[in-house]
C-alpha positions as CSV (number, residue, x, y, z in Angstrom):
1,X,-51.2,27.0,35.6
2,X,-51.7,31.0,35.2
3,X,-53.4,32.8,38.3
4,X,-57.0,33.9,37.4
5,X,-58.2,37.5,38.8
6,X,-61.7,39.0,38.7
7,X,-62.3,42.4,38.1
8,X,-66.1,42.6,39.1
9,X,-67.2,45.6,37.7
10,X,-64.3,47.9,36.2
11,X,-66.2,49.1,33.5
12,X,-64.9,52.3,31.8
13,X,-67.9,53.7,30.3
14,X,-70.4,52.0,31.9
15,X,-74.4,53.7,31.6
16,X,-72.8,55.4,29.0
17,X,-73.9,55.4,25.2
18,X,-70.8,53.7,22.9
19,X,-70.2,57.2,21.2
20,X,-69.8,59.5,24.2
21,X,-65.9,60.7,24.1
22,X,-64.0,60.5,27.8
23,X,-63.0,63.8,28.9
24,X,-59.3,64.2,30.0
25,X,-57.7,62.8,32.5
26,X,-56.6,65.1,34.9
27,X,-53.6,65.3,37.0
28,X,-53.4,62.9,40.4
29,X,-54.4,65.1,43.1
30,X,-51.3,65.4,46.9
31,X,-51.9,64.0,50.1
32,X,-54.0,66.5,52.4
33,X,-52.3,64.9,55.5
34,X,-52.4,62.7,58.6
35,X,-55.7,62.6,60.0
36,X,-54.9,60.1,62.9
37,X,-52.1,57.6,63.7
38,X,-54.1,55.2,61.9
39,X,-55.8,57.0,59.2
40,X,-54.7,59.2,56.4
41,X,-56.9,61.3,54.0
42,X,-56.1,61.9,50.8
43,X,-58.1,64.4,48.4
44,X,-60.5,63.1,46.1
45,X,-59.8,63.8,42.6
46,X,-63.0,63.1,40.2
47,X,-61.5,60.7,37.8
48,X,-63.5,60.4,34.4
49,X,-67.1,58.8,35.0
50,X,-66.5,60.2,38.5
51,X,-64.7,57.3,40.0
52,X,-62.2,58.3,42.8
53,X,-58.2,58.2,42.1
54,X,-55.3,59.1,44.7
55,X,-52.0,60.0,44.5
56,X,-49.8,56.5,44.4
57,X,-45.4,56.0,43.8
58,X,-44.4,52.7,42.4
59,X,-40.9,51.7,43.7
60,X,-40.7,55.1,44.3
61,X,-41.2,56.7,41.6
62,X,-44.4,58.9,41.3
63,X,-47.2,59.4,41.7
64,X,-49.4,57.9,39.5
65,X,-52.8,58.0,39.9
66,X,-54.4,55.0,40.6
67,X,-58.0,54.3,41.2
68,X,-59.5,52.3,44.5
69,X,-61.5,49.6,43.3
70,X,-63.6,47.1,45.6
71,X,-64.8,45.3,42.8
72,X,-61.5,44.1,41.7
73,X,-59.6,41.3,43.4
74,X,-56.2,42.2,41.7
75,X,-53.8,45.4,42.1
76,X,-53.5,46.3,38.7
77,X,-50.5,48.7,36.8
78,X,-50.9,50.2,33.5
79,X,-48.1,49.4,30.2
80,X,-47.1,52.8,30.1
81,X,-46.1,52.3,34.4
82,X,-44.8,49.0,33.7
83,X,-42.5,50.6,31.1
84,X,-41.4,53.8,32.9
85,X,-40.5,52.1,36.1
86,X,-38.8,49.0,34.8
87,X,-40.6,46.4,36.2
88,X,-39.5,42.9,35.4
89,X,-42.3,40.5,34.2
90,X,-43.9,37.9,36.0
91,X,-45.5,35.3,33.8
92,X,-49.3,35.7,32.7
93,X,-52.6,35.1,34.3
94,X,-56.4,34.9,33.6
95,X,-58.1,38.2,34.0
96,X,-62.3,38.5,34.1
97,X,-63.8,41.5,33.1
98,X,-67.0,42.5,33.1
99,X,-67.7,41.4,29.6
100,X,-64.3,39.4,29.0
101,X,-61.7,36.6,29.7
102,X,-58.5,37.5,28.4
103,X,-55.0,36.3,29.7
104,X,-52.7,39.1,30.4
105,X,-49.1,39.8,31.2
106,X,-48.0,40.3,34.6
107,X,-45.3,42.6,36.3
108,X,-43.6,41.7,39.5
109,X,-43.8,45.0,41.5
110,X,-41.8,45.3,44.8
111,X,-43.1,48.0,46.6
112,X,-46.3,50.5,46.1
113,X,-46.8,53.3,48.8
114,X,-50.6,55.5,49.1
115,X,-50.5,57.9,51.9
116,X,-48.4,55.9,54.5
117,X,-49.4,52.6,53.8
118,X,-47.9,50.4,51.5
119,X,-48.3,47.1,49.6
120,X,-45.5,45.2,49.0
121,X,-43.7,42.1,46.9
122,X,-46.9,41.2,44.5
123,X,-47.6,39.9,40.5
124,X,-49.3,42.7,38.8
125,X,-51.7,42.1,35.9
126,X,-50.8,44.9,33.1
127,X,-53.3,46.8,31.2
128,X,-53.7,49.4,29.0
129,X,-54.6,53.0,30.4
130,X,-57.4,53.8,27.8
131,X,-59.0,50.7,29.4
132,X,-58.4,52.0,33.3
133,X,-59.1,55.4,32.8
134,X,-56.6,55.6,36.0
135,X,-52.7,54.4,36.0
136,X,-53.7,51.9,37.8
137,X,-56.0,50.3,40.5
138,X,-55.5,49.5,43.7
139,X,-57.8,46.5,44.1
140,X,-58.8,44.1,47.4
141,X,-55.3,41.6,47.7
142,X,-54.5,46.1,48.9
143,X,-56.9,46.5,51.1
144,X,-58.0,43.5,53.1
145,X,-56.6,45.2,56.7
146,X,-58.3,48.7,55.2
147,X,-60.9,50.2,56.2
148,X,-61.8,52.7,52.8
149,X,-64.0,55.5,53.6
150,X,-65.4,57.8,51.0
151,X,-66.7,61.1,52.3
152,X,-68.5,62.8,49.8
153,X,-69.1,65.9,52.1
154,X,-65.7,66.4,52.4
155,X,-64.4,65.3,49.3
156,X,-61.8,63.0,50.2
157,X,-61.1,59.3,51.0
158,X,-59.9,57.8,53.9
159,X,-57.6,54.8,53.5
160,X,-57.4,53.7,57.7
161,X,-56.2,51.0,59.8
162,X,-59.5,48.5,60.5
163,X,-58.0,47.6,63.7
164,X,-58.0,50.6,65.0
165,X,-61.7,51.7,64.3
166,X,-63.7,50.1,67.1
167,X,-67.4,52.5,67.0
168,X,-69.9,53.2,64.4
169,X,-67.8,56.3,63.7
170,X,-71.5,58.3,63.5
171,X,-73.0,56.3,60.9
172,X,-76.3,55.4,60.7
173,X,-76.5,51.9,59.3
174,X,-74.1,49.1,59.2
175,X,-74.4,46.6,57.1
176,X,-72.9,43.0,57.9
177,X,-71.5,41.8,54.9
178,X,-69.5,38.0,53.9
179,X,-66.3,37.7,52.0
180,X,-65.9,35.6,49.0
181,X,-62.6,35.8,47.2
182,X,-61.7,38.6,49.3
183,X,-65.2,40.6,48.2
184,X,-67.6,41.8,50.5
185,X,-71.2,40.9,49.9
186,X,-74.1,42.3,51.3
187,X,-76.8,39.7,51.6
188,X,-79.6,41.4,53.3
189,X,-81.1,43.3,50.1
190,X,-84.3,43.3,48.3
191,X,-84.7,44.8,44.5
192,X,-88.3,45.0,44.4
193,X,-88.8,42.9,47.2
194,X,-86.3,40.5,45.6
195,X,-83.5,39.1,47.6
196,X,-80.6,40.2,46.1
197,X,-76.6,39.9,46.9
198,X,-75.1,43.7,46.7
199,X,-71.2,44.2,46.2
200,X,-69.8,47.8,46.8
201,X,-67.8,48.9,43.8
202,X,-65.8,52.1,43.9
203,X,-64.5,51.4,40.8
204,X,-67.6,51.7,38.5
205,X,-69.7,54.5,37.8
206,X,-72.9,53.0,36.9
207,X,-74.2,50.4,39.2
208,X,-75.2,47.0,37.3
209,X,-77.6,43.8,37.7
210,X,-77.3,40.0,36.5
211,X,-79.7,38.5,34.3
212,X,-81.1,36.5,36.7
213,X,-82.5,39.6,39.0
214,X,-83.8,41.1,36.0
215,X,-85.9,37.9,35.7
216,X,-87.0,38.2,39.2
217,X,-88.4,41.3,38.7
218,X,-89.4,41.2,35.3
219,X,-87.9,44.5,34.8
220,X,-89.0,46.7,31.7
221,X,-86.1,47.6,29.3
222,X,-85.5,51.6,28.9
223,X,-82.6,51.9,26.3
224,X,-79.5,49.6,25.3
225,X,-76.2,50.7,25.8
226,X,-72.7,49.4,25.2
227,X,-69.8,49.7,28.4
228,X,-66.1,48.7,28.0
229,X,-64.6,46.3,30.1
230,X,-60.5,46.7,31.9
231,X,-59.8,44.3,28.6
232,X,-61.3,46.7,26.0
233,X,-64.3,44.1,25.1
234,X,-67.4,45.9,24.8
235,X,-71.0,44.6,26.6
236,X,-73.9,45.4,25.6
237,X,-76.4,46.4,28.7
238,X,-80.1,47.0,28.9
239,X,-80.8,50.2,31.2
240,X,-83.9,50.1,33.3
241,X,-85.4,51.7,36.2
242,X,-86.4,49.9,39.7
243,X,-89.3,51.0,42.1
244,X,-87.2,50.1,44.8
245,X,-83.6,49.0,46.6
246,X,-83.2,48.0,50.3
247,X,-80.8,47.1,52.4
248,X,-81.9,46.9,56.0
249,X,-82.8,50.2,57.1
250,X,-81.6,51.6,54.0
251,X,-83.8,52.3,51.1
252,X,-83.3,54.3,47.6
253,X,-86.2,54.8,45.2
254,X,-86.8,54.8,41.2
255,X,-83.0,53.6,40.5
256,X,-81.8,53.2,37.3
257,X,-79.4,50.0,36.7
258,X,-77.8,48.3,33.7
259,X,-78.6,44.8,33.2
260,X,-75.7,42.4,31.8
261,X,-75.0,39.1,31.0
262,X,-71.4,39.4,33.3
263,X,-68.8,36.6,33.1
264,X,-67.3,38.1,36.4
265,X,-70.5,37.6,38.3
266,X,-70.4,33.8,37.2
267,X,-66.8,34.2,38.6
268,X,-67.6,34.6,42.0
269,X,-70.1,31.6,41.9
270,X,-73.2,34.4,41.7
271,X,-74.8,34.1,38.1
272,X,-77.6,32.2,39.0
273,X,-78.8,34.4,41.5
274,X,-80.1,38.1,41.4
275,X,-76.8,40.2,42.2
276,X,-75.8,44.0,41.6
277,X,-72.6,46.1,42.2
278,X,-73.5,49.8,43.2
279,X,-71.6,51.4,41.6
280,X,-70.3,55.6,42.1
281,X,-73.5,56.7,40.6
282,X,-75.3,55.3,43.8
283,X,-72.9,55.8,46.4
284,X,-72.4,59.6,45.8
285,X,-75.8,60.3,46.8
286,X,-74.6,59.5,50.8
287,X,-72.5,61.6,52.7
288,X,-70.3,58.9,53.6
289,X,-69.7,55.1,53.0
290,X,-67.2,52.8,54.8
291,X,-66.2,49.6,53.4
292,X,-64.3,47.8,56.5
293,X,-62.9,44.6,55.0
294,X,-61.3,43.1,58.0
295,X,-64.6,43.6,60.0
296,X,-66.5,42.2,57.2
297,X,-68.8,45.2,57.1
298,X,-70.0,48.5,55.2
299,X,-71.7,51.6,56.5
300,X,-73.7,54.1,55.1
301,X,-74.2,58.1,56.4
């Protein structure tokens, strides 16, 4: 039986019309440093669509850059790594896109270091770069003793030990948040005075809705658009605008979000009730944001 991993919302040109051409890619960005025994920042590097990559060596040899992504379960590795580093394969699995179920190979990778942490002795699923927009992702089987902070002031992410971070570290709101399949999910949300479940994804820029919270609200379609999936398998979105988010104390105003009928929603046992993943576009308008995954909890500044 192949393995089966869901990549929540890794879409690569997500909000995007189908005929906009990616920019290039540039170069992955050096370590700025040890922050704290327990934390190290790295720079930020705007990746195409303005998602976040860091500096990453595969058994060594690097570094690549990879992309954080909350919204996928897997740690993912790119053909062209694959083939440059030598990595031996590891059978095939099941992996769930955004708009897609495809099986895909896998590549049994030993070691991967970011900063001074490290991952170690895991089955890769492979896919192609033009579908990543990154080398590679490092996904949530990474980052479950992490703490991932994105400080947009700054410009840098934080990659820290959770068990070392104890206070609010000077943020305003903290959200509590449950894990399923190793995602955080925010449950205290309204869309329009909607209950809604919210997951944090880093590794999409344009945040998206289920069909059935469109339904809730009845929300008025604005234009249609068409994202790519990590697979390559094109969606087709509706883009429309909402009056209102919340979560707890937290509230954003007139927000766009593309609506899709998502097979890695249904995935995580969510497609019959409202959900969205906020995606870059959303999160870049706070100074910080703090996923904790061992504490089960995110923060917003």
């Amino acid at each position: 039986m192949t393995a089966r991993f869901a990549f929540v919302a890794a879409l690569l040109a997500a909000s995007l019309p189908a005929t906009a051409e990616p920019p290039d890619t540039p170069p992955p960005s050096a370590a700025t440093g040890i922050v704290d025994p327990a934390a190290e920042t790295l720079a930020l590097e705007e990746e195409r669509y303005r998602r976040l990559t860091l500096p990453v060596r595969v058994e060594g040899t690097g570094p690549f850059a990879f992309m954080i992504d909350t919204g996928s379960q897997a740690t993912a590795i790119t053909r062209e790594i694959r083939d440059l580093v030598g990595l031996a394969p590891a059978g095939t699995a099941t992996l769930v896109g955004m708009a897609s179920r495809r099986e895909v190979e896998l590549a049994s990778v030993g070691r991967i270091d970011f900063g001074t942490n490290s991952y170690t002795n895991f089955a890769a699923p492979v896919l192609e770069r033009a579908n990543v927009g990154a080398d590679g992702i490092i996904g949530l089987d990474a980052l479950q003793d992490f703490r991932v902070l994105l400080d947009f002031r700054k410009q840098t992410i934080s990659v820290e030990d959770a068990r070392a971070k104890e206070t609010r570290g000077g943020f305003e709101i903290v959200v509590r948040a449950r894990s399923r399949l190793g995602q955080l999910l925010i449950t205290d949300a309204e869309v329009e005075g909607v209950r809604a479940t919210v997951i944090i994804d880093t590794g999409a820029q344009a945040s998206l809705g289920n069909l059935a919270l469109r339904e809730k609200i009845r929300a008025r379609r604005a234009q249609e658009v068409m994202t790519t999936d990590v697979n390559g398998v094109g969606i087709l979105g509706e883009i429309a605008v909402v009056r209102t988010l919340s979560i707890q104390g937290l509230s954003l105003t007139d927000v766009p979000l593309t609506f899709a009928d998502a097979p890695s929603f249904a995935e995580l046992g969510l497609e019959d009730q409202p959900v969205l993943s906020i995606g870059m576009q959303h999160l870049a308008l706070f100074d910080r944001v703090a996923i904790d995954f061992a504490r089960r909890r995110v923060a917003f500044d």
